[in-house]
C-alpha positions in Angstrom: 91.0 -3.3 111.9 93.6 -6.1 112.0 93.0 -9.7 110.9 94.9 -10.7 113.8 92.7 -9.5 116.1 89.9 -12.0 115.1 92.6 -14.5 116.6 90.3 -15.2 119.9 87.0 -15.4 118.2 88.2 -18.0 115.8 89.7 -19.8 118.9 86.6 -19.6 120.5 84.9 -21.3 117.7 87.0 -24.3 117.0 87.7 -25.0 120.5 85.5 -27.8 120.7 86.0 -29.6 117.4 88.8 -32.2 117.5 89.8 -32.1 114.1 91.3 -28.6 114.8 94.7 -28.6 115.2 95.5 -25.7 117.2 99.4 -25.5 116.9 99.0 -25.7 113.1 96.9 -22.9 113.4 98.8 -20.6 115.3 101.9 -21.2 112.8 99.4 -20.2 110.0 98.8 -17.3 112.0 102.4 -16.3 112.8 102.8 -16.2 108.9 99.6 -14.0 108.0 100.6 -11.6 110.3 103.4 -10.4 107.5 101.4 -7.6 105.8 102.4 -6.3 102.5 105.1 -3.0 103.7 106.0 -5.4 106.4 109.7 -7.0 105.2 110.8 -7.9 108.7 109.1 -8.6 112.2 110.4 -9.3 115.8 109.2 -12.4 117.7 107.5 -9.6 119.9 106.1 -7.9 117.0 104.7 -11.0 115.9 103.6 -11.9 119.6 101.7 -8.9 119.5 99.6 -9.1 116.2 98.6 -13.0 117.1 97.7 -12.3 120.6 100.3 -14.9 121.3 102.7 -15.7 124.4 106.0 -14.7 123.2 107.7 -17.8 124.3 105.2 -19.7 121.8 105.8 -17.4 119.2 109.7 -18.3 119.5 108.8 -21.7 119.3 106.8 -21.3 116.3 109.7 -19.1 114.4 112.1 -21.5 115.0 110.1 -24.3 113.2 109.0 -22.5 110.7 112.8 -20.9 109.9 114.0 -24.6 110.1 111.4 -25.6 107.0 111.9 -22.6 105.3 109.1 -20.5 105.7 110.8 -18.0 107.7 114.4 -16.6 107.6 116.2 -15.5 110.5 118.2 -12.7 110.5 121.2 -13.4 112.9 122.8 -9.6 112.7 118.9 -8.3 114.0 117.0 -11.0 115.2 114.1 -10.1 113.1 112.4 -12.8 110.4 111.2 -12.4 107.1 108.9 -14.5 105.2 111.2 -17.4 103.4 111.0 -19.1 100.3 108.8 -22.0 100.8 106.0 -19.5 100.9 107.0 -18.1 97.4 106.8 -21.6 96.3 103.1 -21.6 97.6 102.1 -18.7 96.2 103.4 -19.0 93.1 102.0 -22.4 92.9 98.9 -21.4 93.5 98.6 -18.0 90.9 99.6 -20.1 88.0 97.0 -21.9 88.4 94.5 -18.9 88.5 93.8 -18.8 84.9 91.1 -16.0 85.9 94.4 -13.4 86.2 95.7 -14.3 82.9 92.0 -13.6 81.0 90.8 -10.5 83.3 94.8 -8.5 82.3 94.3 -7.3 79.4 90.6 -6.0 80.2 91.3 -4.9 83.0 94.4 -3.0 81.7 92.1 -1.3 79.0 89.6 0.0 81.7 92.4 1.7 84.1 93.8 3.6 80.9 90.4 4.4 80.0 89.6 6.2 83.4 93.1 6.6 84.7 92.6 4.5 87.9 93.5 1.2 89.3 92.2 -1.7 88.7 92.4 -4.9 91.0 91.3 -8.6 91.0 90.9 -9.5 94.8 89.6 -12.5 96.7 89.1 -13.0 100.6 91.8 -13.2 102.9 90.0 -13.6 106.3 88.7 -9.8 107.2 90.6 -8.6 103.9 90.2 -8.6 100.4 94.3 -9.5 98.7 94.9 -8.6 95.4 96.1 -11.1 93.3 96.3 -9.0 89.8 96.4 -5.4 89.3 96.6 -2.7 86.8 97.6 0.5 86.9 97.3 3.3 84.0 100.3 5.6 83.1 98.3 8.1 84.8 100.8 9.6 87.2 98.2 9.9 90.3 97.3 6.4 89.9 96.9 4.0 93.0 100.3 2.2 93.6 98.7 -1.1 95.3 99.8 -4.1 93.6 99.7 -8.0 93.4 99.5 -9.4 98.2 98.3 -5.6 99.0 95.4 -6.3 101.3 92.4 -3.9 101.7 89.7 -3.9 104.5 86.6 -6.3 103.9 83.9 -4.6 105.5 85.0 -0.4 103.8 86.5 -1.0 100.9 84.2 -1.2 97.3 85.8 -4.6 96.8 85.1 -6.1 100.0 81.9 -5.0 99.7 81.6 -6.4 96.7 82.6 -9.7 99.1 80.2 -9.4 100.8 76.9 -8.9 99.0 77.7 -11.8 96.4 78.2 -14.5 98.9 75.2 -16.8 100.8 73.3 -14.7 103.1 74.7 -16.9 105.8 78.1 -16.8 104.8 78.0 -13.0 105.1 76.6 -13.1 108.1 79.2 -15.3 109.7 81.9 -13.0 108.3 79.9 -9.6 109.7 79.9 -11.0 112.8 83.3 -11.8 113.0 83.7 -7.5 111.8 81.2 -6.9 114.6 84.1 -8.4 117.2 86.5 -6.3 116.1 85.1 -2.6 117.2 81.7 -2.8 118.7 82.0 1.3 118.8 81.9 1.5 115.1 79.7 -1.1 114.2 76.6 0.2 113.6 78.6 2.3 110.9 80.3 -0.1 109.5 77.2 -2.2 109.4 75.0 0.7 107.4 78.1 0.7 104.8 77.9 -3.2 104.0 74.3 -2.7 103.9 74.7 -0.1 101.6 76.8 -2.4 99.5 74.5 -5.3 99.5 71.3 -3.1 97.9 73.7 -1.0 95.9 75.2 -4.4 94.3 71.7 -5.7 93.4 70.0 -2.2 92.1 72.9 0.0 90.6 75.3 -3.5 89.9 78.0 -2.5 91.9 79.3 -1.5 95.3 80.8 1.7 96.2 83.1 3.6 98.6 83.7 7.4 98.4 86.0 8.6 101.2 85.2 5.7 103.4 88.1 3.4 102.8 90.2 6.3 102.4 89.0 10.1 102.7 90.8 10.7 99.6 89.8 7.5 97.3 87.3 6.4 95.7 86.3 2.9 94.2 83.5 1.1 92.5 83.7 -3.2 92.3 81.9 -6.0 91.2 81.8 -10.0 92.2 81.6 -12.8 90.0 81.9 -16.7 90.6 84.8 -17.5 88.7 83.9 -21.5 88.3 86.1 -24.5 88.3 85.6 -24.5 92.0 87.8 -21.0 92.9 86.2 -18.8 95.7 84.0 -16.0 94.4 86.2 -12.6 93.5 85.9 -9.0 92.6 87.1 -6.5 90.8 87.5 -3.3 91.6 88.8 0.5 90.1 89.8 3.4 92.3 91.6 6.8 92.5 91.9 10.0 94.0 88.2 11.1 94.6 89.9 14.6 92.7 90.2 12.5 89.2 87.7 9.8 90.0 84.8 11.5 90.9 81.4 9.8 92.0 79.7 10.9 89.0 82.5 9.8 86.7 82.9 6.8 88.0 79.2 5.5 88.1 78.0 7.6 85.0 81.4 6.6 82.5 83.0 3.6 84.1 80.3 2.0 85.8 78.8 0.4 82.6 82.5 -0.4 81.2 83.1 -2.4 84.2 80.1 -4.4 83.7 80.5 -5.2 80.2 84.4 -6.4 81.4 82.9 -8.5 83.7 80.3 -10.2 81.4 83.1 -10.5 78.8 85.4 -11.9 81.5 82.8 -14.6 82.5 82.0 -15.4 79.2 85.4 -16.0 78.2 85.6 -18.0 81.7 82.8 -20.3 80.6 84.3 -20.5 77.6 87.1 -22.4 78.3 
């Protein structure tokens, strides 16, 4: 499921307020649509993943090359995120202090189980990694630091989605519920799943569902200081990472690393 294709149900709802500024939005949307793997896009690629006329699209590339946050490749005609939006991101990951206590913890628990471990927060119907740690385990996950996962399969969107206000979930289910109306009632069952299973057994899950061949167990905390609420996550091959490792050995380690990593939060 694509994030882009949530483009006319946003539309829909902030057609009517005044405040929105439409044209802004569709520029914002025009970046999104890089995805981490992408490194260049066509206006027409790009056309396609914002539901967009391609003649607006050109428009929108050419501002956005002109202040930087695109660059245009003359030889190909194809764009690739510019500078201005390393400036942004950078900007705003130094000031996530979060990353810089949850490393070394989180670094520990991937060599201890030989998975992956990721910090994520919300991205519209994705959860974007903004810290990860892999152990020297060769079969290790190879997602890093701007790989996105989906919301509603993934043990860390999951995660999301059961530690946020009730209505707030809802809002963000429905917006799921849009996307495929054929799957839904699956996909529903699973974040269900995910909302019990993160209030009796303390974290979510996902065994094959995000991937046949991965599995992963997460857990939210509010990180404070007025930062969204975030996740953590640890996944592998479902071969090395079994369910009953993962729930029997690293389930309670992931706890104690997040109780450490909000006192330590609080702390500061």
């Amino acid at each position: 499921m694509s994030d882009t294709a949530q483009k006319p149900a946003r539309a829909s709802a902030h057609k009517e307020d005044r405040h929105f500024v439409t044209a802004l939005a569709r520029g914002l949307d025009v970046l999104a649509c890089f995805r981490g793997g992408d490194t260049t896009l066509t206006n027409q690629e790009i056309a396609q993943r914002c539901k967009l006329p391609r003649s607006t699209v050109s428009r929108l590339t050419m501002t956005l090359t002109r202040l930087g946050y695109l660059i245009h490749l003359e030889d190909t005609g194809r764009y690739r995120l510019g500078t201005a939006c390393l400036a942004l991101g950078s900007s705003m990951l130094a000031r996530l202090d979060v990353r810089k206590l949850a490393r070394p913890m989180m670094q520990e628990l991937s060599e201890f189980s030989g998975g992956t471990v990721s910090l994520g927060v919300r991205d519209r119907l994705s959860m974007l990694y903004i810290e990860s740690c892999r152990s020297t385990a060769a079969l290790a996950l190879t997602l890093d630091v701007g790989s996105r996962i989906p919301l509603a399969t993934s043990a860390i969107g999951r995660a999301w989605l059961a530690a946020v206000p009730e209505r707030e979930r809802e809002d963000v289910m429905e917006q799921i519920r849009e996307l495929d109306d054929v799957a839904w009632p699956g996909v529903r069952r699973g974040i269900e799943q995910g909302v019990s299973d993160h209030a009796e057994l303390g974290v979510t899950c996902s065994f094959g569902e995000w991937q046949k061949d991965v599995n992963g167990i997460a857990r939210a905390f509010e990180p404070g200081g007025g930062l969204p609420v975030m996740a953590i996550n640890i996944g592998g091959p479902s071969f090395s990472l079994t369910q009953k490792f993962l729930l029997d050995e690293v389930k309670p380690r992931l706890l104690q690393m997040i109780a450490q990593l909000e006192a330590a939060i609080a702390g500061q």
